[in-house]
N, C-alpha and C positions, 0 to 999 in steps of 0.2 A: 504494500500500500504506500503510495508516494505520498511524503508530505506538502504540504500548503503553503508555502513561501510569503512570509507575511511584509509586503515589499513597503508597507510603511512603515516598518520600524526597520525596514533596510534604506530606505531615501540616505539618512541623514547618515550613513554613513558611507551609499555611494558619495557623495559628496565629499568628504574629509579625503577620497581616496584620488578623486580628481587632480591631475596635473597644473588646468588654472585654478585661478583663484574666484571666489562667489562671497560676494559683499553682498550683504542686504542695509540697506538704508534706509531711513526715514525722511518726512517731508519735509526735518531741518539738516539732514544731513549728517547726521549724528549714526554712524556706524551701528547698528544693534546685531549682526551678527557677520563672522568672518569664516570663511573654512580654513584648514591648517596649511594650506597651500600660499598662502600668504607669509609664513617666516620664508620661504626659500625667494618669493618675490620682491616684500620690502625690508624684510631682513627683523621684521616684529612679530612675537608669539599674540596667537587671538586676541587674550587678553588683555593684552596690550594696547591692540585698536579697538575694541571694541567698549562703546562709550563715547569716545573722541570725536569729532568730526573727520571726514572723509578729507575735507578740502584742506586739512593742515600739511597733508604728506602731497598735494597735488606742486608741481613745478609752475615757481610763482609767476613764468613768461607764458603757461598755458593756462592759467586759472579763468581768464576772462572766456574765451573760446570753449573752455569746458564747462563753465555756470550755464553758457546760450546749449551746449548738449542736452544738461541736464533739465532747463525748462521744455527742452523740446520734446524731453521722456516723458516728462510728469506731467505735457499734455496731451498724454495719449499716443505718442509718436514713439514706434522703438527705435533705440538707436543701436543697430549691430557692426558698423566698422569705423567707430571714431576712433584714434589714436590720440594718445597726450604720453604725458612724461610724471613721471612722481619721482617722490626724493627717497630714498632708502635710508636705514637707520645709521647706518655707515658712511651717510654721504652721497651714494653714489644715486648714479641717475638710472632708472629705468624707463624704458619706451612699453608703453602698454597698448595694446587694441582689447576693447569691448564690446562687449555687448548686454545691453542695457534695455530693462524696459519696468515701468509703472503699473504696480497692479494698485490698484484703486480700493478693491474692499479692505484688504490688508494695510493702506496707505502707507506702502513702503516701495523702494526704487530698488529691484534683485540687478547685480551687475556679475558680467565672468568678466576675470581680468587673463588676459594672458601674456606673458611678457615675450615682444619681440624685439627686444635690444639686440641679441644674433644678428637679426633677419635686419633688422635697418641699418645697422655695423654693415652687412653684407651687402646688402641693397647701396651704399655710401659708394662702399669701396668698388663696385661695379660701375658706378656711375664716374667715379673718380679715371678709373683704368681705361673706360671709354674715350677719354678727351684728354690723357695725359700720357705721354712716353713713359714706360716702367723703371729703363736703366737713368734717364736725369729727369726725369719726374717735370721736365717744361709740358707747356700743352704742346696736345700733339699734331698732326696734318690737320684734322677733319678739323678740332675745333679751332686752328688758327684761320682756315679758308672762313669760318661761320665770322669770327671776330673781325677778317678783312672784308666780307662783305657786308657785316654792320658798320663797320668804323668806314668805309667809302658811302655808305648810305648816308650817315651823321655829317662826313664831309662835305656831301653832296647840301643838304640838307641847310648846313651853316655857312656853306661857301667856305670852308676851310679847307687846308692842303695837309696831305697824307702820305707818307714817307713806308715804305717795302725795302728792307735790306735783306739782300740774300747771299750765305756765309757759308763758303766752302774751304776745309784744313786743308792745306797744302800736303800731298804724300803721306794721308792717314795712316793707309795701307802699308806704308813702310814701316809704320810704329805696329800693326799688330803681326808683321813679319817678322820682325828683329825679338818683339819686347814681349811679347805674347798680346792675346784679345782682353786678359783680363786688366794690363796693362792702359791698352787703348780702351778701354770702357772706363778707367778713370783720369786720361785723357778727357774725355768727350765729357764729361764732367765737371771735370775742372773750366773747361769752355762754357758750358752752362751758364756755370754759378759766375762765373767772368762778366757773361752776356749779361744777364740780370741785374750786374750790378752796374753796370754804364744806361741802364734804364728806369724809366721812371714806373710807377705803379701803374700808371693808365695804358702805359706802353706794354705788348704781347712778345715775349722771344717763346721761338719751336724749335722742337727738333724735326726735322720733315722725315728724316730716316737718313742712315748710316752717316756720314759725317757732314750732313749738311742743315744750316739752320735758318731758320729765318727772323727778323726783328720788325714786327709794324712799330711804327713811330704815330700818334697820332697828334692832332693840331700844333703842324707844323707853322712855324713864325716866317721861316724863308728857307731858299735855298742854301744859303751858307751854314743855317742851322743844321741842315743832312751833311753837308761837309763834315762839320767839325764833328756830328754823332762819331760820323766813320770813322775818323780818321782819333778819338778818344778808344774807339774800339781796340783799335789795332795797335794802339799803343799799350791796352790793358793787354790785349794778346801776344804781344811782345816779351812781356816780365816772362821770367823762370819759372820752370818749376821746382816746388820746394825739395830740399833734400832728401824726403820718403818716396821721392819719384826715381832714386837710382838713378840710371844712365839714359833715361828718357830724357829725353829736348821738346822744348813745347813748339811744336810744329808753326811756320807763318801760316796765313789765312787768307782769300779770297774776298771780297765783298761788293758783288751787285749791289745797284738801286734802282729803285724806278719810282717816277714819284706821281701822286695824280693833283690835278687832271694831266699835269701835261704828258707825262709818260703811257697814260692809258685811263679810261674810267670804270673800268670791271675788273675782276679779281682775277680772270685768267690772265686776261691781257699784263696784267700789273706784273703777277707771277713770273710769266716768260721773258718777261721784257730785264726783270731782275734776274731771273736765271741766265739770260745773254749778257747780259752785262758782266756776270760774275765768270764767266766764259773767256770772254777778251780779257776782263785784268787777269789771269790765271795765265792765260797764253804768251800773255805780255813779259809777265813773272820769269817765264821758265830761261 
C-alpha cells in the first residue's frame, strides 16, 4: 500500500532546498520571510534579514529604478526579469535577476532572487573581447571603423576636421625571427601603451592586426596640429627599450595620414588613403 505524500508540509521545505533565493515581503517592505538560500547570496543567515527592510541591502545607484519595479508589482503587474544589484554583508556587490509578483489577499510581494554576477562578469567580458585586441587590449578593427564613422559624422556635422594616422613597425618580422613571438608580443605592447600616451582621451589608437595600428585624432585645430601629433609620435617611438627587453631594439615606424575632408569624406576612403601614405614613407625609409 503506497503512502500519501503530504506535499504541504513538504512546500516549505522544497523551498529551503532551492538554489535561488524566495523573499516574501510586505507592503512596507519589511522582509517577513527569507529561505536559507540567501546566506550563500548576501552572505546573511534568515534571521538576520528577516525583520529589516528589503531596500537596506539594495545598491544605492539602483534603488530609484527598483522602488518604480516594485510599484509596478504591487499593482498587479508581475515583474519576472528585472535585474539590480544588492550589497553583501562583506561588501561585495551582487547582480540579481527576479522574479516578482503581489498576491493581494496575503498582502505580501513573494520575490526568487537568483544571482547572476557569473553570467554579467561573462556577459562584460564578451562584450569587452568583441571591440578590443586581446594581446594590447586597444580597441580593435571593427570598433575603431564604428568610432571613424561616428567621429566623421560629428565632423561633418560641426564643420570640424579629423585626422587618420596609420602606423606600420618597420621589420616587425625580424624581431619575432631573431627574438622569439613572445618577445615581439611585448614589443607591440610597448607600442600600445606608447601610442596612448601621445593621445588625448577623446582620441581612438587600434591595433588593426599584426603590427599595424591606427590613431583617429578628432577636432582637429589645423594642419600643422597633424604634423606635430606625428612627428611627437615618432619621437616617443624613438626612446629605448628598457633593460628587461635584452637584446631587442625598438624597431623605427611608419606613419600615414589622411585627413578629412580634404583627404576623403568616408571611412574607407580615409583608411586607404592613410594606408598609401604609410606605403610611400616606408619605401622612402628603406
Amino acid at each position: 500500500m503506497s503512502m500519501t505524500v503530504d506535499l504541504q508540509a513538504l512546500y516549505p521545505k522544497l523551498i529551503h532546498l532551492m538554489l535561488d533565493t524566495v523573499f516574501v515581503v510586505d507592503k512596507d517592505n519589511q522582509i517577513v520571510f527569507v529561505s536559507d538560500a540567501c546566506e550563500s547570496l548576501l552572505g546573511y543567515l534568515p534571521q538576520e534579514l528577516i525583520g529589516t527592510l528589503i531596500t537596506n541591502y539594495m545598491h544605492p545607484d539602483d534603488l530609484a529604478a527598483t522602488r518604480d519595479s516594485i510599484v509596478r508589482v504591487m499593482s498587479g503587474k508581475p515583474h519576472i526579469d528585472y535585474r539590480n544589484r544588492y550589497i553583501r554583508k562583506d561588501g561585495g556587490i551582487v547582480h540579481i535577476l527576479w522574479s516578482a509578483r503581489w498576491y493581494e489577499a496575503e498582502e505580501v510581494r513573494v520575490g526568487v532572487a537568483r544571482n547572476v554576477t557569473a553570467l554579467m562578469q561573462a556577459e562584460e567580458e564578451l562584450r569587452y573581447l568583441a571591440h578590443h585586441d586581446p594581446l594590447t587590449k586597444l580597441t580593435n578593427r571593427a570598433l575603431f571603423y564604428d568610432r571613424l564613422t561616428l567621429g566623421l559624422s560629428t565632423a561633418h556635422r560641426y564643420q570640424n576636421n579629423l585626422a587618420l594616422l596609420f602606423l606600420d613597425i618597420n621589420d616587425f618580422k625580424g624581431i619575432n625571427d631573431i627574438h622569439g613571438h613572445a618577445a615581439g608580443d611585448r614589443v607591440l605592447c610597448t607600442v600600445a601603451r606608447r601610442l596612448e600616451g601621445c593621445v588625448r582621451e577623446t582620441d581612438t589608437v587600434a591595433r588593426m592586426g599584426g603590427d599595424e595600428f591606427t590613431v583617429l585624432l578628432t577636432d582637429i585645430k589645423s594642419a600643422h596640429a597633424v604634423t606635430e601629433k606625428v612627428e611627437q609620435i615618432l619621437t616617443v617611438m624613438n626612446e629605448p627599450l628598457g633593460a628587461e627587453f635584452g637584446e631587442v631594439r625598438m624597431p623605427s615606424c611608419s606613419i600615414g595620414v589622411a585627413c578629412y575632408p580634404a583627404d576623403g569624406e568616408d571611412a574607407d576612403t580615409l583608411l586607404s588613403r592613410a594606408d598609401s601614405h604609410m606605403y610611400q614613407i616606408k619605401r622612402r625609409s628603406r
